[in-house]
C-alpha positions as CSV (number, residue, x, y, z in Angstrom):
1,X,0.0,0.0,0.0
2,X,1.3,3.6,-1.1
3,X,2.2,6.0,1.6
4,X,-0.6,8.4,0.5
5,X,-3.0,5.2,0.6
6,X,-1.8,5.2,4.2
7,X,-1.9,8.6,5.2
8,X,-5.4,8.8,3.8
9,X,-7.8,8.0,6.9
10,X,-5.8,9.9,9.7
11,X,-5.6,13.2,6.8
12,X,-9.6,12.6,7.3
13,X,-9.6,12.9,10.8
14,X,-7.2,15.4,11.3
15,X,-9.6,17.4,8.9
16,X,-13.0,16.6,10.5
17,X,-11.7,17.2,13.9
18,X,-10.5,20.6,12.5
19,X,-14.2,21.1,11.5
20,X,-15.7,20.1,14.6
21,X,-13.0,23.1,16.2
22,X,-14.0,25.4,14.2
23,X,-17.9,24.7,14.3
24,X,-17.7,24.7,18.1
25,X,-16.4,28.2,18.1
26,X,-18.1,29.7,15.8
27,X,-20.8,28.6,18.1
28,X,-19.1,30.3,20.5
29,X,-18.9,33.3,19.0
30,X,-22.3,33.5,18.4
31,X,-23.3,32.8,21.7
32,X,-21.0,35.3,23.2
33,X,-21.9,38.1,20.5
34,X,-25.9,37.7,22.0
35,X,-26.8,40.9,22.6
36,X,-28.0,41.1,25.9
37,X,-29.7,44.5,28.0
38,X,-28.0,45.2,31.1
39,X,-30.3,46.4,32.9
40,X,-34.8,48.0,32.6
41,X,-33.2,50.5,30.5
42,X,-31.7,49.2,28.0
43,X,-34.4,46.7,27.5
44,X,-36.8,49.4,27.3
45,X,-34.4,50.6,24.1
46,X,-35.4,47.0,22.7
47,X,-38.9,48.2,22.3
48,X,-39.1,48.4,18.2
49,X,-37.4,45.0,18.0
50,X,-39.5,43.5,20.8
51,X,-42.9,44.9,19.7
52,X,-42.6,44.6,15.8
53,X,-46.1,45.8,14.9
54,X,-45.5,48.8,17.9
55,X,-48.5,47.8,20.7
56,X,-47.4,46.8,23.6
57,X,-51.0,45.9,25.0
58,X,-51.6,42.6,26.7
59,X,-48.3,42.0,25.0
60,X,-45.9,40.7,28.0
61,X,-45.4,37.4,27.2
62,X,-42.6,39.0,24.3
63,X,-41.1,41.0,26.7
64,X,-41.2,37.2,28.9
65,X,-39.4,35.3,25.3
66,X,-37.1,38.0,24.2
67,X,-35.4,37.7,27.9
68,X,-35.4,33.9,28.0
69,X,-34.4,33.8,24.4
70,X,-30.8,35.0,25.9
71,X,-31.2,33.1,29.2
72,X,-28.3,30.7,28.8
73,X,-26.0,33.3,28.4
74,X,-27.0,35.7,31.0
75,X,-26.1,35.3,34.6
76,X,-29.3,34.8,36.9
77,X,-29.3,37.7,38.7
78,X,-29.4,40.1,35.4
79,X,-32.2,38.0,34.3
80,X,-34.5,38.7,37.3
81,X,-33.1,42.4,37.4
82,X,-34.5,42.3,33.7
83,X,-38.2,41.0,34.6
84,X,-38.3,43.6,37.0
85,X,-38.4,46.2,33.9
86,X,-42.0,45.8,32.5
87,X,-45.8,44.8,34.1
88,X,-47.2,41.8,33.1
89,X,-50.5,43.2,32.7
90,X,-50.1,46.3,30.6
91,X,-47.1,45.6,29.0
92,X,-45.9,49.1,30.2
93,X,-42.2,49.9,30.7
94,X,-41.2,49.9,33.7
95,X,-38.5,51.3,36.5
96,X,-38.3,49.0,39.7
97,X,-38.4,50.9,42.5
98,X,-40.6,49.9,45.9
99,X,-43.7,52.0,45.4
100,X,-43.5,49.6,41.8
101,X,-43.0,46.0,43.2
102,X,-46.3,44.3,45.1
103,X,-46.4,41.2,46.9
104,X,-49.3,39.0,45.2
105,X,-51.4,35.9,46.4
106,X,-52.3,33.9,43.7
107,X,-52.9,30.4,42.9
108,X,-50.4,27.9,41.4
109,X,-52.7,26.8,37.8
110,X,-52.7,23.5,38.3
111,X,-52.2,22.3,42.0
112,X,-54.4,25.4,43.0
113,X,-52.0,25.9,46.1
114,X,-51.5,29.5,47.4
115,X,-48.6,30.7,46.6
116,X,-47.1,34.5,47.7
117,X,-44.4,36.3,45.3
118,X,-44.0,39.5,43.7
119,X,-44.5,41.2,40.7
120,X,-43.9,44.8,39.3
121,X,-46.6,47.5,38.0
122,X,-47.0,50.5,36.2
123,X,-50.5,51.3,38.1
124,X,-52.4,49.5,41.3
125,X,-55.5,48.8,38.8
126,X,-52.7,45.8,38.0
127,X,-53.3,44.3,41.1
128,X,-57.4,43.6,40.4
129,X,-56.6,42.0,36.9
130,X,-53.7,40.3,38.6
131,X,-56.6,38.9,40.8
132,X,-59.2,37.7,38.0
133,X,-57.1,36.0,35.7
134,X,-53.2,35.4,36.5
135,X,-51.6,32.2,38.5
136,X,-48.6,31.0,38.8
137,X,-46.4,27.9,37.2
138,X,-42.6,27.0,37.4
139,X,-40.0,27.0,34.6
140,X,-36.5,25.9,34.6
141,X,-34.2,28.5,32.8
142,X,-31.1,28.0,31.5
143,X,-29.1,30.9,32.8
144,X,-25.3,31.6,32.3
145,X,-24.9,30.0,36.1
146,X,-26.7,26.8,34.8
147,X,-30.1,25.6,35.1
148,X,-33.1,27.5,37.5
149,X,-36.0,26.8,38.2
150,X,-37.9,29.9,38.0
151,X,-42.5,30.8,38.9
152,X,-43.9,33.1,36.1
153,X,-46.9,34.5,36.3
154,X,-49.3,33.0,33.7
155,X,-52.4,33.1,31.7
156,X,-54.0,30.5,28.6
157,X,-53.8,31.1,25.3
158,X,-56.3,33.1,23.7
159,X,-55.3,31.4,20.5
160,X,-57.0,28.1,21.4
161,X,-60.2,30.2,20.6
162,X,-59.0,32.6,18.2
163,X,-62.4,34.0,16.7
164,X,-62.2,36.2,20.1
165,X,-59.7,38.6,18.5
166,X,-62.3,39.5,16.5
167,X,-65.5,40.3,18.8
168,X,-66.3,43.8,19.2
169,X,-66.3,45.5,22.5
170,X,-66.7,48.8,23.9
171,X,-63.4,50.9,25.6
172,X,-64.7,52.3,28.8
173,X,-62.2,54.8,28.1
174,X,-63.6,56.5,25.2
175,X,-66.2,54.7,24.5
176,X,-65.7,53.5,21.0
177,X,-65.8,50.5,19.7
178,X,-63.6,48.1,18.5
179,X,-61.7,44.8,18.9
180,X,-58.3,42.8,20.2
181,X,-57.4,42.4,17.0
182,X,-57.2,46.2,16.1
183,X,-56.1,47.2,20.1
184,X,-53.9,44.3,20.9
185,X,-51.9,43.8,17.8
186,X,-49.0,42.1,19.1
187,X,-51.6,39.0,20.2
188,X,-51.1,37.1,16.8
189,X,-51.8,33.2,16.4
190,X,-50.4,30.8,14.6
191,X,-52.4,27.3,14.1
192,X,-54.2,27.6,17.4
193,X,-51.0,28.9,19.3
194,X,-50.0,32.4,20.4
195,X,-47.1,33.8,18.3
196,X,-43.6,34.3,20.4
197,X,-44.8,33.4,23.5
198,X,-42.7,30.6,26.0
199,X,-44.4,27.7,27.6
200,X,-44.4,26.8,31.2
201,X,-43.7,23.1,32.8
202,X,-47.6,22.9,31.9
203,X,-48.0,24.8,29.2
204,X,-49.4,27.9,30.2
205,X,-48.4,31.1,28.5
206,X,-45.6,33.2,31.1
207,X,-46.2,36.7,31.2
208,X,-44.1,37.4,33.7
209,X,-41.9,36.4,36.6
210,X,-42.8,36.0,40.2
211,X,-40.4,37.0,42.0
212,X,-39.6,35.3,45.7
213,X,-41.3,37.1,48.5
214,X,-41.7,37.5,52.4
215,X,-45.2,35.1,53.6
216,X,-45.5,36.3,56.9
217,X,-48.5,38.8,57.3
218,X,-48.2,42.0,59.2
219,X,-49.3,40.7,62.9
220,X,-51.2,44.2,63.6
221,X,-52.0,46.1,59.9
222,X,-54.6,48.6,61.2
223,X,-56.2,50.7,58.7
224,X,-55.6,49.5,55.2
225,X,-54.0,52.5,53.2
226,X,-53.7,51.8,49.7
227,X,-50.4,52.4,48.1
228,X,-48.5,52.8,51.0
229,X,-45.3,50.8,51.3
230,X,-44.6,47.2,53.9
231,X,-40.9,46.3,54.8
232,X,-40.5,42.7,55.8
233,X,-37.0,40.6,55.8
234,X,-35.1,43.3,54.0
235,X,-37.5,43.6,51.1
236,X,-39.6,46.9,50.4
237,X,-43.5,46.5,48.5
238,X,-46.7,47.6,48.6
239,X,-49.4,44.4,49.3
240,X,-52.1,43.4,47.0
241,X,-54.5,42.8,50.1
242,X,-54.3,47.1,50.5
243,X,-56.6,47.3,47.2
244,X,-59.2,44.9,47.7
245,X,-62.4,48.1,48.2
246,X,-60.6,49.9,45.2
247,X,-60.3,46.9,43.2
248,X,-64.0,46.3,44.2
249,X,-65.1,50.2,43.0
250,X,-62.9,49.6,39.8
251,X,-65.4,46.6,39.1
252,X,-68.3,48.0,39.6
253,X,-67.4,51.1,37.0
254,X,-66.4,48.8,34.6
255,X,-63.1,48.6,34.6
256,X,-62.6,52.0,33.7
257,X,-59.1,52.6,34.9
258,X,-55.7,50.9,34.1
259,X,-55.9,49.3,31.1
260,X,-59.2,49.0,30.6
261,X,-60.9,46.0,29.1
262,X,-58.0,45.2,26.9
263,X,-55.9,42.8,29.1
264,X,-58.7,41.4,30.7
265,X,-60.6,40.2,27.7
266,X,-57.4,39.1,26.0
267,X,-56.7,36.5,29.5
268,X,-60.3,36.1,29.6
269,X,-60.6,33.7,26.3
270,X,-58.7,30.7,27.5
271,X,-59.0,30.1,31.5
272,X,-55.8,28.5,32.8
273,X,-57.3,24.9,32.9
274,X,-55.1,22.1,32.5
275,X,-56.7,20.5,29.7
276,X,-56.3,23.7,27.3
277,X,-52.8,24.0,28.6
278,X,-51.7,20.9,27.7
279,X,-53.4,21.4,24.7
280,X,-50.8,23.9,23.7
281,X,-47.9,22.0,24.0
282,X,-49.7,19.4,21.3
């Protein structure tokens, strides 16, 4: 056998071992040229490539996938710090701070256990629409520190009954009329399934995070006083139990503050029942 004849098979390997070098870092080049935002700010600056059709209404689940999209290489702590930048209900930017961060009691979707966290707002009305149609499911992200598992707020997918989009309903605010479709643009389906959104351990559609918070209750609270602030184990918030006569006032106007009816019929479509979410992972 000829010397080249010989030399053949290791020339191969030496060359597809090459290969498999330089595919593995080009793959991590790409990884490490992600573009990720530091902090609220500069995710707020995202807002054109986030929102593509520009409405951020009942939109917060691509806030939710344009974070996690860069999970695995962004350390855990800059992810939370992210979450804290938006509300889950209005899709609003948003600037943590303590007067913006509540402490919520809301129901796990599927075990219907009661569990305590917090979330951010841009207005208190959040905390009655918070009430009606969010709970709570777990996730586990792959961040730059390796795997978490993470709650997120959570509602159904509207998509499962698309035809809703297209009902016409009345905005308390001015009183014209019109639908989701035309006032919540970025809520776009695809074959029964809601366009960019992530998928929790049971399929429900996250919104949001929800953050880790204090359950003890204030042993003497005395007069509830909406919107001012609790501290408890080092952490500052206003608690959603403050806003139960105002969320009860809001109702019986119709809704006529916050967002409106937008968010609320938009979570309203597809209850968070177990058999429509694991209908959305088929």
């Amino acid at each position: 056998m000829s010397t080249a004849a010989l030399l053949k098979p290791f020339c191969i390997a030496v060359l597809a071992a090459c290969a498999a070098v330089a595919a593995a870092n080009t793959l991590e080049l790409e990884v490490r040229d992600v573009d990720v935002p530091a902090g609220p700010r500069e995710l707020h600056q995202r807002y054109s490539e986030i929102f593509r059709y520009g409405n951020r209404n009942a939109a917060s689940h691509l806030w939710t996938s344009y974070i996690l999209d860069r999970a695995s290489v962004t350390p855990a702590a800059q992810i939370e710090l992210l979450f804290s930048g938006f509300c889950a209900v209005s899709g609003s930017p948003v600037y943590p701070s303590d007067y913006k961060r509540y402490r919520l009691r809301l129901k796990h979707a599927v075990t219907g256990v009661d569990e305590v966290g917090f979330m951010y707002y841009c207005c208190w009305p959040c905390v009655c629409d918070t009430w009606d149609f969010i709970k709570v499911d777990t996730l586990t992200v792959k961040t730059a520190d390796g795997p978490k598992v993470y709650r997120f707020a959570v509602i159904g997918d509207p998509c499962l009954n698309e035809q809703q989009l297209d009902v016409p309903f009345i905005q308390p605010f001015d009183g014209r009329t019109t639908t989701l479709r035309r006032d919540a643009p970025e809520v776009r389906c695809e074959n029964g399934h809601l366009i960019g959104a992530t998928r929790t351990d049971h399929g429900f559609v996250a919104i949001s995070m929800f953050f880790d918070a204090p359950i003890e209750e204030e042993e003497d609270r005395g007069v509830w006083q909406p919107g001012r602030v609790v501290q408890r184990d080092g952490h500052v918030f206003q608690d959603d139990v403050e806003y139960s006569d105002m969320c009860a006032d809001r109702a019986s106007n119709g809704y006529n503050s916050g967002m409106g009816e937008i968010f609320r019929l938009v979570a309203a479509i597809t209850p968070t029942s177990t058999e429509d979410a694991v209908g959305a992972l088929l």
